[in-house]
DRENTORDO-386555 format. One record per residue (C-alpha): x, y, z; residue in three letters. Coordinates in steps of 0.5 Angstrom, whole numbers, padded with zeros to 4 digits, always signed. Example, Ala and Ser with C-alpha at 12.3 -4.5 7.8 and 13.67 -1.06 7.14 Angstrom:
! residues 2
+0025-0009+0016ALA
+0027-0002+0014SER
This chain:
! residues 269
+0014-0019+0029UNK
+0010-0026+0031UNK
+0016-0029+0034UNK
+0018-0023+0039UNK
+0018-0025+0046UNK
+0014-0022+0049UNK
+0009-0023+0044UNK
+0007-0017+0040UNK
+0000-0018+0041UNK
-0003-0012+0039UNK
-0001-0012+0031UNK
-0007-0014+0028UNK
-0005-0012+0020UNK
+0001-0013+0017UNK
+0004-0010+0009UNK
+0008-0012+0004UNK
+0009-0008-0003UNK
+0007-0012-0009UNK
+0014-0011-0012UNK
+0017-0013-0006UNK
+0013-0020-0007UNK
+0016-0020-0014UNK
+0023-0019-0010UNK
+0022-0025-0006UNK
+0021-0030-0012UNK
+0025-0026-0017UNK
+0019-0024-0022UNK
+0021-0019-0027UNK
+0013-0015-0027UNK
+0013-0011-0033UNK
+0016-0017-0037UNK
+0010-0022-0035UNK
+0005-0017-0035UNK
+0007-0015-0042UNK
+0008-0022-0045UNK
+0000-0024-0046UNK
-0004-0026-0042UNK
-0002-0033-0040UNK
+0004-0030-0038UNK
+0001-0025-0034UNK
-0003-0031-0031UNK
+0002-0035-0028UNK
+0006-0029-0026UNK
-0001-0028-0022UNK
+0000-0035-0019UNK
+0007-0034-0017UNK
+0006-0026-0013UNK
-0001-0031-0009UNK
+0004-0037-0008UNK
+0009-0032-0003UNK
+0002-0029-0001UNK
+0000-0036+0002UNK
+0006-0037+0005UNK
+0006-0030+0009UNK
-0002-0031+0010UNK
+0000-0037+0014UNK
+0005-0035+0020UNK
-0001-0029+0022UNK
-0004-0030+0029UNK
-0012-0031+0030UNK
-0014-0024+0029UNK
-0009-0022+0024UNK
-0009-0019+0017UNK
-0005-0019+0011UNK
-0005-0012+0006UNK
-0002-0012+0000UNK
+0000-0006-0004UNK
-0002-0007-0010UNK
+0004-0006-0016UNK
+0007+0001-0015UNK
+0014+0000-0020UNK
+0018+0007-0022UNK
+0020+0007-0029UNK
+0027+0008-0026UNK
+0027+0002-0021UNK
+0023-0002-0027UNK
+0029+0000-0033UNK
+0033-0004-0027UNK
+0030-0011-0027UNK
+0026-0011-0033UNK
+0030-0014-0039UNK
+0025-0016-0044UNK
+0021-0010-0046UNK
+0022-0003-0046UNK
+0021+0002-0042UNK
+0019+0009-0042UNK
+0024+0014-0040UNK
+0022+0019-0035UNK
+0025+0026-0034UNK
+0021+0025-0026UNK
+0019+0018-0024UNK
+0016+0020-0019UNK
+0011+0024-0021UNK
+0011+0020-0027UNK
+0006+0013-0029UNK
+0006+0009-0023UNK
+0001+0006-0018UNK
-0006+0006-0020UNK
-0004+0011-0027UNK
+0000+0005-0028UNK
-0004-0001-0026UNK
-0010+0003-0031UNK
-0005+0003-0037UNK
-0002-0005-0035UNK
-0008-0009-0041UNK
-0007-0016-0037UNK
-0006-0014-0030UNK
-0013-0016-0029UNK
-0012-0023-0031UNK
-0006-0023-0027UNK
-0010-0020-0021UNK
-0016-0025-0023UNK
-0011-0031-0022UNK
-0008-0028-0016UNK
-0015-0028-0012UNK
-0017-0035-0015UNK
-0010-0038-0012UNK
-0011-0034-0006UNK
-0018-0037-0006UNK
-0016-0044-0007UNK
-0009-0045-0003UNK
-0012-0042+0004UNK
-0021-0043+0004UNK
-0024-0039+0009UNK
-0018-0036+0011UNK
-0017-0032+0005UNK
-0022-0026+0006UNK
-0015-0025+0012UNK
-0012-0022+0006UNK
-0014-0016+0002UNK
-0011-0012-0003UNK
-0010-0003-0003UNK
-0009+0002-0009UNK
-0003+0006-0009UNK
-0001+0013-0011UNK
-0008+0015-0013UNK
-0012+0022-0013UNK
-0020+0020-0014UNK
-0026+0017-0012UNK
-0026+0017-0020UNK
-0018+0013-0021UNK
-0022+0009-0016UNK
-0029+0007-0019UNK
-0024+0006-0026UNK
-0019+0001-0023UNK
-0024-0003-0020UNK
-0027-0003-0027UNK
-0021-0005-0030UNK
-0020-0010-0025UNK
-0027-0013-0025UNK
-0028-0013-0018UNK
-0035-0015-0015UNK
-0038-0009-0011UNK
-0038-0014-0005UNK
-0030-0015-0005UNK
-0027-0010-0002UNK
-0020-0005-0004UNK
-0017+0000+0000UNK
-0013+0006-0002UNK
-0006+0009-0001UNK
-0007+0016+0001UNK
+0000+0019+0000UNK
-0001+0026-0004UNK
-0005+0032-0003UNK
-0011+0031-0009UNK
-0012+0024-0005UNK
-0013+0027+0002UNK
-0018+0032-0002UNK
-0021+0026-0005UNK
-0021+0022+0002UNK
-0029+0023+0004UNK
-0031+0021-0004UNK
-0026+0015-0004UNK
-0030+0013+0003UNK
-0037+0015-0001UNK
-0035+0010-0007UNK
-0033+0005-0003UNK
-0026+0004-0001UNK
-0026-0001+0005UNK
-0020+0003+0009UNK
-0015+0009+0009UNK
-0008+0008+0010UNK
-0004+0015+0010UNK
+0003+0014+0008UNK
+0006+0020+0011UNK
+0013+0020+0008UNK
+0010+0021+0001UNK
+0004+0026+0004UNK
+0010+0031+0007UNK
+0015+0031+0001UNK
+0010+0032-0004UNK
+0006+0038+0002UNK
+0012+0041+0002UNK
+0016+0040-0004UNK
+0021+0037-0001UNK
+0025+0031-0003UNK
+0025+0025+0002UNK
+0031+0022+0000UNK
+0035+0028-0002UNK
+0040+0031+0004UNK
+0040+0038+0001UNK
+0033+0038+0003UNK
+0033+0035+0009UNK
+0031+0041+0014UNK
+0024+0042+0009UNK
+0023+0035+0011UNK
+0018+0036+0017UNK
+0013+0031+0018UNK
+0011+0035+0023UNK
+0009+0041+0019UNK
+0002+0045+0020UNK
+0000+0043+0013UNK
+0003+0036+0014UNK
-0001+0035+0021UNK
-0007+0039+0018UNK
-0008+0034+0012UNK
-0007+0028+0016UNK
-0013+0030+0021UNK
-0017+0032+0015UNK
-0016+0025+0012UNK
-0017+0022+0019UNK
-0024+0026+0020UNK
-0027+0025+0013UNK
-0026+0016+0014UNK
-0030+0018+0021UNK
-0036+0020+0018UNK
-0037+0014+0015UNK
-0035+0009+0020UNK
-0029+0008+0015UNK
-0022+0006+0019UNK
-0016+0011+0017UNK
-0009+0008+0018UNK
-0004+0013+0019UNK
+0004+0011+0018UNK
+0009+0014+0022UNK
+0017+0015+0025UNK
+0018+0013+0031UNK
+0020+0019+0033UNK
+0014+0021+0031UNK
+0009+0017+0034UNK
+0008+0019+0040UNK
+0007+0026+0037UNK
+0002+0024+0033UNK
-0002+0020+0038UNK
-0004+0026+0041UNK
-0004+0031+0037UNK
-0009+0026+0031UNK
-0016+0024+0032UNK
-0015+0016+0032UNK
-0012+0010+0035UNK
-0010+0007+0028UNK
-0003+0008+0027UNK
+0002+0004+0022UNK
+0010+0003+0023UNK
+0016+0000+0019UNK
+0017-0007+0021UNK
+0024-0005+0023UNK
+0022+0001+0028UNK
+0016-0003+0031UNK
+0021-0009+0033UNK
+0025-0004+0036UNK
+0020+0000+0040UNK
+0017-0007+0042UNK
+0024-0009+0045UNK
+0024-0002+0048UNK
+0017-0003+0053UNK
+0019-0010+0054UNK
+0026-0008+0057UNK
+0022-0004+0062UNK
């Protein structure tokens, strides 16, 4: 996105999922979390290590959030070969994000050695990098996981909001603490409505635009606004322009690909 021209001035955050990180420098999470602690700990400095590297391409007033480990027992069972892992009927609902995370006995230690390489590797220029908590429902998952993680109050931790208990639960998330907001709303939609997002069959029922959709959308909005905590909204390029109007915020977060797409569209004009 950086190296656009012209450049795409107004991209001030970027994403990445810890999992794709993993990808990246072909880690294997479960079987290094699941190995002991010194094992989780390297792996920890290996995820910091192609942080660093992306932290090192932002432009003055650019961030970078990483996702914390959001892995599904069937994308696991795909690239894990030294432990077991579980069989479940419906992974999607099943032991993943902060659920998981909570269950993972070293992903503090992993954790822990990622922050101190990040720390370390990139000195003042660290506290551009930040980390949320995905697939999670309440502020009572939330004040669990930084416990596990052993978090300092003064280090902030965001949160994914992408199912329906944790729009309910976006005003506790604020009260306890959680430094932002960002709504996935393709999680958000198909758990709204029941409808799968990567099933064709159902793709008629797969409305971003839903009324209950946009009305979870701007309850979530609406809960950060009262204490002044950011909520960042994803949305589809066909989307865009629908939800700037029609939702309370100016915070609006898009797949690289669409952005890159829409960039080249305004600068072409």
């Amino acid at each position: 996105m950086n190296a656009l021209t012209p450049r795409v001035e107004q991209v001030d955050c970027y994403f990445i999922r810890e999992e794709f990180v993993c990808l990246s420098a072909g880690l294997s999470p479960l079987d290094s979390l699941r190995a002991g602690a010194d094992e989780a700990e390297r792996y920890g400095i290996a995820v910091a290590s192609e942080l660093c590297s992306l932290a090192k391409e932002l432009l003055p007033g650019q961030r970078l959030v990483m996702r914390l480990l959001d892995l599904r027992s069937d994308d696991a069972a795909q690239i894990t070969t030294g432990v077991e892992v579980d069989h479940e009927p419906n992974p999607e609902l099943g032991l993943h994000g902060a659920r998981g995370l909570l269950k993972e006995r070293h992903y503090p230690q992993a954790f822990q050695a990622l922050r101190t390489h990040v720390r370390e590797q990139l000195g003042p220029e660290s506290a551009r990098v930040s980390f949320s908590v995905p697939f999670i429902n309440d502020q009572d998952e939330f004040l669990q996981l930084r416990l596990h993680l052993g978090l300092p109050e003064d280090i902030p931790l965001s949160v994914f909001v992408e199912t329906p208990a944790a729009v309910h639960s976006a005003a506790g998330f604020c009260a306890a603490g959680a430094s932002e907001l960002f709504v996935g709303t393709k999680d958000l939609t198909q758990f709204y409505l029941a409808a799968d997002r990567g099933n064709h069959l159902v793709a008629p029922s797969y409305q971003t635009r839903h009324p209950a959709v946009m009305a979870g959308l701007r309850q979530a909005v609406e809960s950060g606004g009262g204490t002044g905590t950011p909520v960042h909204v994803f949305a589809l390029g066909v989307d865009l322009d629908y939800y700037v109007k029609h939702l309370p915020t100016g915070r609006f977060m898009m797949c690289t690909a669409e952005l890159q797409r829409l960039a080249r569209e305004v600068s072409s004009r």
